[in-house]
C-alpha positions as CSV (number, residue, x, y, z in Angstrom):
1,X,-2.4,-22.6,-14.4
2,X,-4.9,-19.3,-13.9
3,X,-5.7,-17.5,-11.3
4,X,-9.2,-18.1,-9.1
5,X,-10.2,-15.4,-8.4
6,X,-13.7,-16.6,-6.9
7,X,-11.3,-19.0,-4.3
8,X,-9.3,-16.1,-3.7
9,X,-12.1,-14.5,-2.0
10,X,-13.6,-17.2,-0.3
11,X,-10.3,-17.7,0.9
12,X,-9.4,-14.2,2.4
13,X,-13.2,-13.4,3.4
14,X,-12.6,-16.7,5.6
15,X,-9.3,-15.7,7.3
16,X,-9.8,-11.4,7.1
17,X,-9.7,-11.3,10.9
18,X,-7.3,-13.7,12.2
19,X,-5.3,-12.3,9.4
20,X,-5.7,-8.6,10.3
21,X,-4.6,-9.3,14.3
22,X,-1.7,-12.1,12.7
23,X,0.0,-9.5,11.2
24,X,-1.1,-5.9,12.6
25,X,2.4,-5.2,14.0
26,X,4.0,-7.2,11.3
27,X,6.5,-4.2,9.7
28,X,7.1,-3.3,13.3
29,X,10.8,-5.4,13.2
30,X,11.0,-5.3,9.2
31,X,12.9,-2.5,8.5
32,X,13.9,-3.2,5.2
33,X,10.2,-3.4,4.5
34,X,9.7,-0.1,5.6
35,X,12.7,1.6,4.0
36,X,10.9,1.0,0.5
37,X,7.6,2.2,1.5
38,X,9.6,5.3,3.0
39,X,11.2,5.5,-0.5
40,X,8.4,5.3,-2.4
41,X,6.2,8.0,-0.5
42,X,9.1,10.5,-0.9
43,X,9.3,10.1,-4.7
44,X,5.2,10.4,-4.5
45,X,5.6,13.2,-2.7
46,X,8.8,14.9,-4.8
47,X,6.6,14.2,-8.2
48,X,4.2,16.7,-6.7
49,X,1.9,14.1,-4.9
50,X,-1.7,12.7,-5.8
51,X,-3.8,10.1,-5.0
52,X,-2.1,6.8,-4.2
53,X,-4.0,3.2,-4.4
54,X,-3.1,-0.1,-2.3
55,X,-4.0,-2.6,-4.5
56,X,-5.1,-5.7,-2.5
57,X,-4.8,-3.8,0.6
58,X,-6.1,-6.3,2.8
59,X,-6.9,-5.2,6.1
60,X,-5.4,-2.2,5.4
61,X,-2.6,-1.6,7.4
62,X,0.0,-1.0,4.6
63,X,-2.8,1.9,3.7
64,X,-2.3,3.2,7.4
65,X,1.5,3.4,7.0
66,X,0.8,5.0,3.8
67,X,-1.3,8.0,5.0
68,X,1.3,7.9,8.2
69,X,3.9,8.7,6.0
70,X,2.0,12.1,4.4
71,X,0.4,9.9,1.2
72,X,-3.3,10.6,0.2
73,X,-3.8,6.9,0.0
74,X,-7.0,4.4,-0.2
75,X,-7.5,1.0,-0.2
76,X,-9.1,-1.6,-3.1
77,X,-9.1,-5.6,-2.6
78,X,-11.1,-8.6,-4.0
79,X,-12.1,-9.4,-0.7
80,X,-14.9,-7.7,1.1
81,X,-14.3,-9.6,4.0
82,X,-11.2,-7.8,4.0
83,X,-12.6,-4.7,2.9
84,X,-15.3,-5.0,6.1
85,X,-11.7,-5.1,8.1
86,X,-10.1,-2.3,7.2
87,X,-12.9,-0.2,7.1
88,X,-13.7,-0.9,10.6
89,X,-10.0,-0.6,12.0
90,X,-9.2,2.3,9.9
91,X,-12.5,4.2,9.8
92,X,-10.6,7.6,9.0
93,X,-9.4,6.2,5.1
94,X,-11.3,5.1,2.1
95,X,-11.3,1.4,0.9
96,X,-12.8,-0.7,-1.7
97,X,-13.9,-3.6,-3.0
98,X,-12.7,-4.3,-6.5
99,X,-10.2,-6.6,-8.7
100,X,-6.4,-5.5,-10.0
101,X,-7.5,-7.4,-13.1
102,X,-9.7,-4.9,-14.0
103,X,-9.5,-1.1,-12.2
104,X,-12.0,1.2,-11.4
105,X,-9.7,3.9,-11.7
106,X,-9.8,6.6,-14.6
107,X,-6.9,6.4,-17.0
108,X,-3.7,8.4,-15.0
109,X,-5.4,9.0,-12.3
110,X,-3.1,7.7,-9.5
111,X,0.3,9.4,-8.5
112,X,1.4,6.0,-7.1
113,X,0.3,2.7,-6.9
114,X,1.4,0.0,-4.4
115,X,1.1,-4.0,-4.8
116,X,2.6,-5.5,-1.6
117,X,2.2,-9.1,-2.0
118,X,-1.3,-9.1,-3.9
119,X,0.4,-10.6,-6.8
120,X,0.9,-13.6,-5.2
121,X,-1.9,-15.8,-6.0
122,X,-1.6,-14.6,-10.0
123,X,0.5,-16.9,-12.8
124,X,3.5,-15.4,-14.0
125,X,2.0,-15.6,-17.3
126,X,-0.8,-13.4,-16.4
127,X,1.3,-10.9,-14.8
128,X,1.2,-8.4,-18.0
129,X,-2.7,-8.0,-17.8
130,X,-2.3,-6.8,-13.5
131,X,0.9,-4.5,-15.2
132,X,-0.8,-3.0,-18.0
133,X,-3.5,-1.9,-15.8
134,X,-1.0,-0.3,-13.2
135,X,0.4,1.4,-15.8
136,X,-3.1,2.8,-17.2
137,X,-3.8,3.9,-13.9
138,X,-0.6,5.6,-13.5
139,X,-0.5,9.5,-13.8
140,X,3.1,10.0,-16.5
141,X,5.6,10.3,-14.0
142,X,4.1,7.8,-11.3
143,X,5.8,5.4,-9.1
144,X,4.7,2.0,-8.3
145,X,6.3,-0.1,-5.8
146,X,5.7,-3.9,-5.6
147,X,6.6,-6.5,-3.2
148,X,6.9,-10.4,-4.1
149,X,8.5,-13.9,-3.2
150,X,11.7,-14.8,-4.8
151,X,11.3,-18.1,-7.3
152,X,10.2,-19.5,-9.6
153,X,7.3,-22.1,-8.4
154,X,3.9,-22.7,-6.9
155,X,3.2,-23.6,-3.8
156,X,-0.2,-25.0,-2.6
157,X,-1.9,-23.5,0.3
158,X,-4.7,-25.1,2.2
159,X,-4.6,-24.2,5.7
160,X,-3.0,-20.8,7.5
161,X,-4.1,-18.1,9.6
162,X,-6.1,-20.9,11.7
163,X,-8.3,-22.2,8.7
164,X,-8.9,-24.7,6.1
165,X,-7.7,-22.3,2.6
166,X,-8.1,-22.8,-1.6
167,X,-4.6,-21.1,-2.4
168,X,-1.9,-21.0,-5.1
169,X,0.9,-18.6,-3.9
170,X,3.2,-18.1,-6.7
171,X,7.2,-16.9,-6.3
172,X,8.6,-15.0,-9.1
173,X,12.4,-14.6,-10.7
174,X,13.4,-10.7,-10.3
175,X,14.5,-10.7,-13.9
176,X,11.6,-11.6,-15.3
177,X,9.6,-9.4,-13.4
178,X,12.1,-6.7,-14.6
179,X,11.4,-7.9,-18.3
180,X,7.1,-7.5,-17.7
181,X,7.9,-4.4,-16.4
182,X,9.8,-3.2,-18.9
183,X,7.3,-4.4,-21.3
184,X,4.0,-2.8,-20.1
185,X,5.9,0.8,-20.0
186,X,7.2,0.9,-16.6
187,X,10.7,1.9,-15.9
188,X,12.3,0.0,-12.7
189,X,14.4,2.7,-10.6
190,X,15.4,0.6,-8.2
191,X,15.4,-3.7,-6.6
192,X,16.0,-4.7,-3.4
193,X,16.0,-8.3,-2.7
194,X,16.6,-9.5,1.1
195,X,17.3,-12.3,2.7
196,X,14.2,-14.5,4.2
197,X,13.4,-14.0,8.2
198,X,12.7,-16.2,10.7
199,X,9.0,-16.8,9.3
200,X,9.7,-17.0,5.8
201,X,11.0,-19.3,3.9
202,X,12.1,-17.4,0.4
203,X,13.9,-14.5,-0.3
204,X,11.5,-11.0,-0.5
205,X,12.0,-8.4,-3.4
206,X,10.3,-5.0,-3.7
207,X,11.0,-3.4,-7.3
208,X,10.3,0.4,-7.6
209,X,9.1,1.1,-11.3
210,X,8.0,4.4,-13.0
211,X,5.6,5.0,-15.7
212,X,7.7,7.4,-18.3
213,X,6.7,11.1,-18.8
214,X,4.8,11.8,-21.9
């Protein structure tokens, strides 16, 4: 199994505005969700700060909460359906189209990096090439914080936000997350792994990793 990226796209440019008004509000009840993004800013911030990417930002509303919370942040993602979205409901910040897989982002360059679910539709097996990138991005010292589904299986999406969809979302075990991790050079500092709400059906983690100090 590999990822598609070409029916990733199709996909999200389909669904990029039902999506954006689906979940607009969505970390308004989650506050676990936003105890980790409060985390991570602070240990941006207490590193010294920098620039800080949302990678597979989607309509960008993660990247508003971001900037809310004092982070110089931007958006990337596959999709420039999505893209089109977030620029026009957040005209104030910067987003891009581009691919995890393959950054345009200078070597170090980022003080933090944040993938909030846009691992999803990649293999476990091709998790290392997303990590390694991260961790090239990475300023020494940086903080990443990424959010996934507790599992270990693929599930077969073709129809949510309202439309006919070509998806694989993929759920992953914390430990061997830890272990990829570990393995492209990135530290974890701290797991959290809740309990599924009332629309989910999976446990959520969020790891918080740092690349080591030179």
């Amino acid at each position: 199994m590999t990822s598609r990226p070409d029916a990733i796209r199709a996909s999200y440019d389909t669904v990029a505005d039902d999506y954006a008004e689906l979940l607009r509000a969505e970390l308004a009840d989650k506050p676990f969700d936003r105890a980790v993004l409060g985390a991570f800013a602070e240990k941006v911030t207490d590193g010294g700060g920098g620039v800080v990417a949302d990678l597979g930002c989607g309509p960008g509303r993660v990247t508003a909460y971001l900037d809310g919370l004092g982070l110089d942040a931007y958006g990337i993602d596959l999709s420039p359906g999505m893209v089109a979205v977030a620029r026009r409901s957040h005209p104030e910040l910067r987003f891009e189209v581009g691919t995890m897989a393959s950054l345009d982002i200078a070597d170090g360059a980022l003080a933090g990096a944040l993938a909030w679910y846009s691992t999803v539709h990649t293999p476990l097996v091709e998790l290392p090439v997303l990590f390694g990138e991260f961790h090239r991005v990475l300023a020494p010292g940086g903080h990443l914080l990424l959010a996934y589904k507790v599992g270990d299986e693929r599930v077969r999406l073709d129809h949510a936000y309202g439309h006919d969809l070509d998806l694989d979302v993929h759920r992953f075990p914390p430990e061997r997350v830890a272990g990829l991790l570990r393995a492209a050079g990135l530290v974890e500092v701290a797991r959290l792994v809740r309990e599924a709400d009332a629309r989910e059906s999976t446990p959520q983690a969020f790891v918080l990793a740092r690349r080591e100090r030179e």
